[in-house]
C-alpha positions in Angstrom: 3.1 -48.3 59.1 5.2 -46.2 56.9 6.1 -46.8 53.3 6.9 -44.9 50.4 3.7 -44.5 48.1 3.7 -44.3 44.4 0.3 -42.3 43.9 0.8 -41.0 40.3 3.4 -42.3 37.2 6.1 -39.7 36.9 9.7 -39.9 36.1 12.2 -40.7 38.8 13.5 -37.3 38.6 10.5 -35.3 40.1 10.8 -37.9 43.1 7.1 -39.4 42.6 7.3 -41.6 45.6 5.4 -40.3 48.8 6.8 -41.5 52.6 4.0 -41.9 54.8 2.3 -43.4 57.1 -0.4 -46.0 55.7 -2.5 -48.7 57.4 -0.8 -51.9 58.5 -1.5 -54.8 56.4 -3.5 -57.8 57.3 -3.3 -61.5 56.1 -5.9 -63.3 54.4 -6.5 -66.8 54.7 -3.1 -69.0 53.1 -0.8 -65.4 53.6 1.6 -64.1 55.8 2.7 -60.6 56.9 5.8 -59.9 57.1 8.0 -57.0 59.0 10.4 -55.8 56.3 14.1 -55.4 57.1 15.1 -54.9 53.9 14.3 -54.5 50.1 16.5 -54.5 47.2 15.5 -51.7 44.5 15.4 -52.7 40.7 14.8 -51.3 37.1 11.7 -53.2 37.2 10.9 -50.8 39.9 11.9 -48.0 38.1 9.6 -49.2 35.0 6.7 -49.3 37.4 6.8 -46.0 38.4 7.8 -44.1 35.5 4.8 -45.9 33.4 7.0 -48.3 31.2 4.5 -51.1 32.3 1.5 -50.0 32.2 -0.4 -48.9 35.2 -2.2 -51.8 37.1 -3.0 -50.4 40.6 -2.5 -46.8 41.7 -1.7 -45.9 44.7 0.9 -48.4 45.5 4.0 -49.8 47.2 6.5 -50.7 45.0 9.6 -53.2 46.0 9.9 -56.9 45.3 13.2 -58.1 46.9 11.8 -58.3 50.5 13.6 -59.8 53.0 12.3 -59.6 56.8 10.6 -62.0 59.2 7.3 -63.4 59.8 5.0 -61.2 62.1 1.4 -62.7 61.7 -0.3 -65.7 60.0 -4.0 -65.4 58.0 -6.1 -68.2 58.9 -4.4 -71.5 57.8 -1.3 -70.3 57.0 1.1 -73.4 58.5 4.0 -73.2 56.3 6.4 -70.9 58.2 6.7 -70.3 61.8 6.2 -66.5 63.3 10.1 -65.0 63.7 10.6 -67.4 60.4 13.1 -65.1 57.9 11.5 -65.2 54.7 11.7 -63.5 50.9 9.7 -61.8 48.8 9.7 -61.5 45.3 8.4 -60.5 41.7 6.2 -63.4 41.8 3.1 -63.1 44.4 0.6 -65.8 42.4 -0.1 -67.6 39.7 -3.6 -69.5 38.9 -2.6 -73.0 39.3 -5.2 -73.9 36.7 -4.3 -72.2 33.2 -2.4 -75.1 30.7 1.2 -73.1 31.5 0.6 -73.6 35.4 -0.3 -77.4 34.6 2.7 -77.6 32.3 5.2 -76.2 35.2 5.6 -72.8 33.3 3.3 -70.5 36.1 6.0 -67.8 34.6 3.7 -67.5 32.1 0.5 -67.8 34.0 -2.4 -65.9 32.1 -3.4 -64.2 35.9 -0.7 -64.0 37.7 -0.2 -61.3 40.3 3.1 -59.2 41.0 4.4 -58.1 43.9 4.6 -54.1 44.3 2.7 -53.9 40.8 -0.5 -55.8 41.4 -0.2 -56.2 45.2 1.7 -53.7 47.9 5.6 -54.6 48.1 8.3 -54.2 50.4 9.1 -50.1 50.6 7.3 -50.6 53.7 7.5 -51.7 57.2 5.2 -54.7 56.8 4.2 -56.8 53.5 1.7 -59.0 52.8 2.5 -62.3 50.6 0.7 -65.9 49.9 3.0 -68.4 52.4 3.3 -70.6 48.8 5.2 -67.8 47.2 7.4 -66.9 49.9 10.8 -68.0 50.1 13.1 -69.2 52.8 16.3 -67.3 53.0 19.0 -69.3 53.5 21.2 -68.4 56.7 24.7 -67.8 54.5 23.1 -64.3 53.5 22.7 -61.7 55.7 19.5 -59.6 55.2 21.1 -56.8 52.7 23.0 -59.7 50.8 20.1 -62.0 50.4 17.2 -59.1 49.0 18.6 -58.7 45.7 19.1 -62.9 45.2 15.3 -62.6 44.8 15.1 -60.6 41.6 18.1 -59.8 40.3 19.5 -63.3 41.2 15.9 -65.1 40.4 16.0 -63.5 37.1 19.5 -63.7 36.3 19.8 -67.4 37.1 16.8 -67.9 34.6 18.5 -66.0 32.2 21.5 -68.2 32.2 19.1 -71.2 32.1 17.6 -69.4 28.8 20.9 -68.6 27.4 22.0 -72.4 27.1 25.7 -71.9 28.3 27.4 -75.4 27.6 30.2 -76.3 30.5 33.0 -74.7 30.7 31.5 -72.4 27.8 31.5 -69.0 26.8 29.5 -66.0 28.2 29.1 -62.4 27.0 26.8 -60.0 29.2 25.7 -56.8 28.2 25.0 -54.3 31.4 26.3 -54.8 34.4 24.3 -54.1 37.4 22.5 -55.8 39.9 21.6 -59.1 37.7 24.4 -59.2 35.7 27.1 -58.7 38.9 25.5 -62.0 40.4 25.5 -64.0 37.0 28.9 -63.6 36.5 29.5 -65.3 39.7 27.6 -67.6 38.9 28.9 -68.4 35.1 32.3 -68.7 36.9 31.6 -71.0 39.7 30.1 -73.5 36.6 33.7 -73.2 34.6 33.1 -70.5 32.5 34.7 -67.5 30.5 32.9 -64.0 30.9 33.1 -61.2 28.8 31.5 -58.1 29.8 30.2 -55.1 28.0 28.8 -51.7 29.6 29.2 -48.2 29.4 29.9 -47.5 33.1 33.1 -47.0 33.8 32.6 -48.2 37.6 31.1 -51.4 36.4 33.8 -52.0 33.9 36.4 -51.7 36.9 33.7 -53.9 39.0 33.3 -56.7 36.6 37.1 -57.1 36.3 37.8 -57.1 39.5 35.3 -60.1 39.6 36.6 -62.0 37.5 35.6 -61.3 33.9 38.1 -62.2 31.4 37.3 -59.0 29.2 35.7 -55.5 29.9 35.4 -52.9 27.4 32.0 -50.5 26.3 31.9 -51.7 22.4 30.2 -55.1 21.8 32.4 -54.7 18.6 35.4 -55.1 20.5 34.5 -58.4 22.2 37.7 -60.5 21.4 36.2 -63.6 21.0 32.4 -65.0 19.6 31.2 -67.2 22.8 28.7 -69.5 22.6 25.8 -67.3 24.8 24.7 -64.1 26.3 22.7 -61.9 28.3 21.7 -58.7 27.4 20.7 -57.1 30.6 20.6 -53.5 29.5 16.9 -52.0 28.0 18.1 -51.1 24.7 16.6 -53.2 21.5 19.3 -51.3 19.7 21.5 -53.9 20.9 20.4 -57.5 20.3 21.7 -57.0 16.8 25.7 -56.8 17.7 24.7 -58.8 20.7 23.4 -61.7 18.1 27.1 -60.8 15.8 28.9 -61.7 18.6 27.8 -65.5 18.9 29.2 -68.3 17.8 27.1 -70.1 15.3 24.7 -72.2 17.1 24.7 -69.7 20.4 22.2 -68.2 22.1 21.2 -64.9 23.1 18.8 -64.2 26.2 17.0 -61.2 26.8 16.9 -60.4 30.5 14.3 -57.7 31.3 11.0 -56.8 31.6 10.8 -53.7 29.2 13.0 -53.0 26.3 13.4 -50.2 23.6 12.7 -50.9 20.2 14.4 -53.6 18.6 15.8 -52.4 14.5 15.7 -54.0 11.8 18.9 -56.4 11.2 20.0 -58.5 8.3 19.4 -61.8 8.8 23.0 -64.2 7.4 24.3 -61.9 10.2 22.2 -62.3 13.0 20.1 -64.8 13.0 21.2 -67.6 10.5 23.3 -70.6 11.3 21.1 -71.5 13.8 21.1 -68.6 16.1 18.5 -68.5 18.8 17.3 -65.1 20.4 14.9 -65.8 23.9 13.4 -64.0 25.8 13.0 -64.4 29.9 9.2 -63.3 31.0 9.5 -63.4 35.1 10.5 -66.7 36.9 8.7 -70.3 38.6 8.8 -71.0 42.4 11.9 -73.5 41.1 13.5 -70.6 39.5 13.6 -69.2 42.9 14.8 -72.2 45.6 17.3 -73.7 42.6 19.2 -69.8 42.6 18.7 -69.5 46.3 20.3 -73.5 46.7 22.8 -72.8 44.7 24.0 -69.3 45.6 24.0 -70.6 49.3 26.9 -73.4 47.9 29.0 -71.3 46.3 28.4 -69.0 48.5 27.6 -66.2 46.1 27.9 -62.7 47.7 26.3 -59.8 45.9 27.8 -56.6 46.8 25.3 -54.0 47.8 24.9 -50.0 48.3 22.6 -49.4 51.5 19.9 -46.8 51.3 17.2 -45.2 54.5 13.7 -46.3 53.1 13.0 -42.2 53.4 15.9 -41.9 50.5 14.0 -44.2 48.0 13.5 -41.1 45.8 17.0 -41.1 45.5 18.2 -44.8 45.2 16.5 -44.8 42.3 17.2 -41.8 40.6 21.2 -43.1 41.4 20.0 -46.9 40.0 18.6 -45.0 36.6 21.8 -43.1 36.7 23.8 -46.3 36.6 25.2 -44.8 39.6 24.9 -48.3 42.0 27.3 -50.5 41.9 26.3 -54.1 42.0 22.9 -54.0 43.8 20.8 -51.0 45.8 19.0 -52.0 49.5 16.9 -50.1 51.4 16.7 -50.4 54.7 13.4 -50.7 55.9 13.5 -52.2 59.4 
């Protein structure tokens, strides 16, 4: 098959992944294999290949927002027929035994396995998941539309979870890209009032035109305190205005994977009156279905920028260049 290979950590910029043509994948017992269509690209990506996590299988297919359709079962696999349209995500197992797995929390599994970090992903014509951590895709989403629902959307529906936003509440977000352009949407469809902060100028004009009932590039300059927030971008140096701009009593959620250094901040401004700062460490198999239920309802469309699996290189360079707007798909099959 061909995929683009990640055989050494390098920066984005010297084009580190390789397209070639590798061995097709076969499924062990309980998986599936699955001819890509699709697969959304992500920071998290990005932090995989230029060493931000550390190294945990080289060499490797990235991609974790795989959307194609069932091409071969591994010996009693049951759960979805072949032709079935199916995601991929972040998640690719968890233990089922550790006390968070017994507790419902297998996002914080002690062994869990990751999809195009621990195991191959989707920048390749076939994939290779367990059946239990595959996803069906619900038909309101075309294949491009539904890929980046099972990251950016997974996580960004988490997020929201973590952030506590009462009803009809307030919402800042910090960054706007591919999990932050599906939030807002849904932050709106629940009754809310979004403010949104980021340096683009393109996803200033974006999150306006979605909906956002302030844009500027200061978190100084948000008009109002609101009562939660995301902070989507990588930069500790933010949580401190993030944490000025709550109400007292709000909550701040921290969104990714990897983030810069957080400063020091004083605490009667940040953190008193009952301020809580989470973070968000991956997502559950619930996390999953409930954003995937409810984006169907609405019906949540994320808007996406299409991309040749042989311009992956590329992609991401433009996604590290906050270049994308909304969410990047490669197209696979």
């Amino acid at each position: 098959m061909k995929a683009a290979v990640l055989d050494r950590i390098a920066p984005i910029g010297t084009s580190p992944l390789s397209l070639r043509n590798v061995p097709d994948p076969s499924p062990g017992p309980g998986e599936i294999r699955v001819r890509v269509r699709v697969c959304g690209i992500c920071r998290t990506d990005l932090h995989v290949i230029e060493g931000d996590l550390p190294s945990r299988r080289l060499p490797v297919i990235p991609g974790h927002q795989v959307v194609g359709t069932v091409e071969a079962l591994g010996e009693g696999s049951r759960r979805f027929p072949v032709g079935e349209r199916v995601g991929i995500a972040w998640l690719a197992r968890a233990c089922g035994t550790c006390g968070f797995c017994a507790a419902g929390k297998e996002n914080l599994c002690e062994a869990p396995l990751f999809t195009g970090y621990h195991r191959d992903g989707g920048f390749a014509e076939y994939a290779v998941v367990p059946e239990a951590f595959a996803y069906k895709v619900p038909d309101a989403f075309g294949d491009a539309e539904a890929a980046p629902l099972l990251c950016a959307g997974i996580i960004g529906y988490r997020a929201l979870a973590r952030a506590e936003l009462p009803p009809g509440g307030t919402l800042a977000l910090y960054g706007f890209g591919s999990s932050a352009h599906i939030v807002l949407q849904l932050a709106l469809h629940r009754g809310a009032t979004a403010y949104v902060c980021t340096r683009g100028a393109s996803h200033r004009e974006m999150a306006k035109s979605m909906g956002a009932a302030w844009v500027g590039e200061d978190p100084a300059e948000i008009p109002v305190r609101t009562d939660s927030a995301i902070l989507f971008a990588p930069a500790g140096e933010l949580v401190p205005p993030s944490l000025r701009a709550l109400k007292r009593g709000g909550t701040l959620a921290l969104a990714g994977i990897h983030m810069t250094d957080v400063p020091g901040m004083k605490y009667e401004e940040c953190l008193f009156y009952e301020k809580n700062l989470r973070s968000v460490t991956a997502n559950t198999r619930a996390d999953g279905e409930g954003l995937l239920r409810e984006a169907a309802e609405i019906p949540l469309l994320p808007k996406v920028t299409l991309f040749p699996l042989e311009e992956a290189n590329r992609a991401l360079q433009m996604l590290k260049a906050d270049r994308i707007a909304g969410s990047g798909v490669l197209v696979v099959g």
